[in-house]
N, C-alpha and C positions, 0 to 999 in steps of 0.2 A: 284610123278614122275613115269611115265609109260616108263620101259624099254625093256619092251617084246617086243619089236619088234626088239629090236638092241642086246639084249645076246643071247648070243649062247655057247651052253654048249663046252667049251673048257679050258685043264690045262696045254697046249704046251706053253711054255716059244715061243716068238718072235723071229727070226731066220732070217727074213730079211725085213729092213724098206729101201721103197723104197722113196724118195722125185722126186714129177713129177714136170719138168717143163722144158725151151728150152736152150740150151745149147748155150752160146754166149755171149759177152756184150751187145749189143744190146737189148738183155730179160732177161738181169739178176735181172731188179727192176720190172719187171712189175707182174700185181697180176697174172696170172701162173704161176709164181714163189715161189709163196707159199709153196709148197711140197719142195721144192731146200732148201727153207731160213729154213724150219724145219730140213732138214737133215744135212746141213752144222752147224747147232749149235746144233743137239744132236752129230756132230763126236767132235765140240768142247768140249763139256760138256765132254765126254769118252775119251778126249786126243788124238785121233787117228787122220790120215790125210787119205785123197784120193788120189788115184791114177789110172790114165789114164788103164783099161784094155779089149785092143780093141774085146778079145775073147768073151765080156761080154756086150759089145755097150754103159759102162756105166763107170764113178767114181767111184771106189768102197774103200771103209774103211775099216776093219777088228779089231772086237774087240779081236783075238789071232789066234791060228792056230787052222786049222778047227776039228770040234770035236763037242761034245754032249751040250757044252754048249757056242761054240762061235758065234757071231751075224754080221752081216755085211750091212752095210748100202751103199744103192746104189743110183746114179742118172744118171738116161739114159741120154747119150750123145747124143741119135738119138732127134728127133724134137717129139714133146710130142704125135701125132699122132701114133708113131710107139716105145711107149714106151714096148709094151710086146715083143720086140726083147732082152731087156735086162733083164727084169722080165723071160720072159719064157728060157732062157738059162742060167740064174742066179739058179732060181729050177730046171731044170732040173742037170746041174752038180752039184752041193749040195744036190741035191734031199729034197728041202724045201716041205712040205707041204702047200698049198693053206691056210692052221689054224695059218702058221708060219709065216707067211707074212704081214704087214702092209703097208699099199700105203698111204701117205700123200699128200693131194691134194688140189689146192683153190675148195671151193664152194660156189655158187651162191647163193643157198638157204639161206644161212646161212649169218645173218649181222655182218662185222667187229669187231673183239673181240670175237664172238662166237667159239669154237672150241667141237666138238663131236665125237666121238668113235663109230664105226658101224662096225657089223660081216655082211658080204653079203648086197645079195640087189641089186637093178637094179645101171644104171651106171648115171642115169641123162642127158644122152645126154655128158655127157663129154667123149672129144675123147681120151685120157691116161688110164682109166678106159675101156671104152669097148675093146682099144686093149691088153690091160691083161688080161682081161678077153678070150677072143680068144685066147690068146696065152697060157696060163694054164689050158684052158677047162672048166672053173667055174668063176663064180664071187661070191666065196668062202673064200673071203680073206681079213681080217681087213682093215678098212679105216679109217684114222684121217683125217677129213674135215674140214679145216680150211677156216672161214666165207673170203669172201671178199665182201657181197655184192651185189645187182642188181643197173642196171645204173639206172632204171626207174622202175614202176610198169606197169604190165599189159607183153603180150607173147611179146618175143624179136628173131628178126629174127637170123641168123645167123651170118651177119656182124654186126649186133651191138654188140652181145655177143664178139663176136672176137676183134671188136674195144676195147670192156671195158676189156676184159683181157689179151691182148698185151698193155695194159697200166699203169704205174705207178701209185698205190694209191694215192690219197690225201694227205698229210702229218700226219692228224690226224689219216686218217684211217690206214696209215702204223704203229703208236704208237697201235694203239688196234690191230691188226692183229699181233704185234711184242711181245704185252702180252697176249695175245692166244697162241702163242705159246711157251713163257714162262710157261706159266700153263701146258700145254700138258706135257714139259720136265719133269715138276714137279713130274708124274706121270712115271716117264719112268724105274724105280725100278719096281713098280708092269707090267707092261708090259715086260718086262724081265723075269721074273720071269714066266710069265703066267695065273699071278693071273690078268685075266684081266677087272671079275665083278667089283672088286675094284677099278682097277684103272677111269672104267667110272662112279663111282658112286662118285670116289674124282674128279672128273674131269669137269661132269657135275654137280655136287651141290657145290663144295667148290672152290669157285675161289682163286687162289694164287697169291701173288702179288709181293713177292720176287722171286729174280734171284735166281735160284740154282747155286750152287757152282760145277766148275768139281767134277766127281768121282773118288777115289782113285780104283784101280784093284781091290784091295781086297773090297773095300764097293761094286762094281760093283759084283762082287761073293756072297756077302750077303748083300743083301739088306734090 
C-alpha cells in the first residue's frame, strides 16, 4: 500500500470535522449529501446535537466547552458552493488550524463503499473544497472522501456531474456508501486523538463491518 502521497507529518488531535452538503429537504438524500450523512452520525455516535448558529452560517455540535481538547462538528447551512463562509469563520473564531480540520465530502473518484483519508491536495473540481480552501488560505486540511461514484466513464460536463450529484443513490449504492461511513466512524478514536497515520492505515486496509456503539465522554477522553 503506497501512502506517501496522502501522510503528512501531523500529531494535532481533530478540532473541526466539517460535513459538506446543501442544506434543505429537497438535498437531504441526494449523494452531496455525503459529508452531511457523515457528520449527523459521528454527532450521533458522541451523543451531542446541532444547533442552528447563524454567526457561524452552519449546524454546529460541540463535544464540551471550548478548550485544548474540545471538538466541534459543523455543517454549513449556506448552499455547498459557499461552504468556506462557515469553515473560514468557524477557524478563524477558534483559531483552528488548517492540520485541525477534517472536510468530509462525496467523491467521484471513488466507487460506492470506498472511503479514504487525505492530508492536502488539489480540490478535484469540487465546489465546497475549493471554496474552503479560499477561505482558509490553504488547501491544507484533512479530507474524508466518501466514494459515491461516476454516472458514466469517460470526462463529464458540468450538468451531468450536477444532475448525478443533486440525486439520490441507488438503493444499493446508499447501503455501501452507509457502510463507508460506518467504517470511517470506526476510526474516529484515533482521529481524535491525532494519531492520524493509524487511523488511515485501519481505515484503508482493514474494512469493518460492525456498527460502533456511541461513545461514553470519558472513552471519548481515552481512547
Amino acid at each position: 500500500m503506497d501512502l506517501e502521497s496522502e501522510l503528512a507529518p501531523m500529531a494535532n488531535p481533530l478540532r473541526l470535522i466539517v460535513g459538506l452538503g446543501n442544506p434543505g429537504r429537497d438535498y437531504a438524500k441526494t449523494r452531496h449529501n455525503a459529508g452531511f450523512w457523515f457528520a449527523e452520525r459521528l454527532a450521533q455516535l458522541l451523543r451531542i446535537d446541532f444547533r442552528n448558529e447563524a454567526k457561524f452560517h452552519a449546524a454546529v455540535a460541540s463535544t464540551g466547552a471550548p478548550g485544548a481538547g474540545d471538538c466541534r462538528i459543523a455543517m454549513p447551512q449556506t448552499f455547498m458552493n459557499r461552504s468556506g463562509l462557515a469553515v473560514g469563520a468557524l477557524a478563524r473564531f477558534y483559531r483552528f488550524a488548517p492540520a485541525e480540520i477534517l472536510v468530509a465530502h462525496d467523491e467521484l473518484d471513488l466507487k460506492p463503499g470506498s472511503v479514504k483519508l487525505k492530508h492536502g491536495g488539489g480540490t478535484a473540481g469540487h465546489n465546497g473544497l475549493k471554496d474552503i480552501a479560499v477561505a482558509i488560505g490553504t488547501g491544507d486540511f484533512w479530507r474524508l472522501r466518501i466514494g459515491i461514484g461516476h454516472p458514466r466513464d469517460g470526462v463529464l460536463t458540468e450538468q451531468e456531474v450536477a444532475d448525478y450529484v443533486l440525486h439520490p443513490p441507488r438503493p444499493e449504492e446508499k447501503l455501501l456508501i452507509d457502510d463507508a461511513i460506518t467504517r470511517a466512524l470506526a476510526v474516529w478514536p484515533r482521529l481524535e486523538s491525532g494519531d492520524t497515520e493509524r487511523a488511515m492505515h485501519e481505515l484503508h486496509t482493514k474494512p469493518r463491518h460492525a456498527s460502533p456503539e456511541p461513545l461514553s465522554g470519558e472513552e471519548r477522553k481515552n481512547p
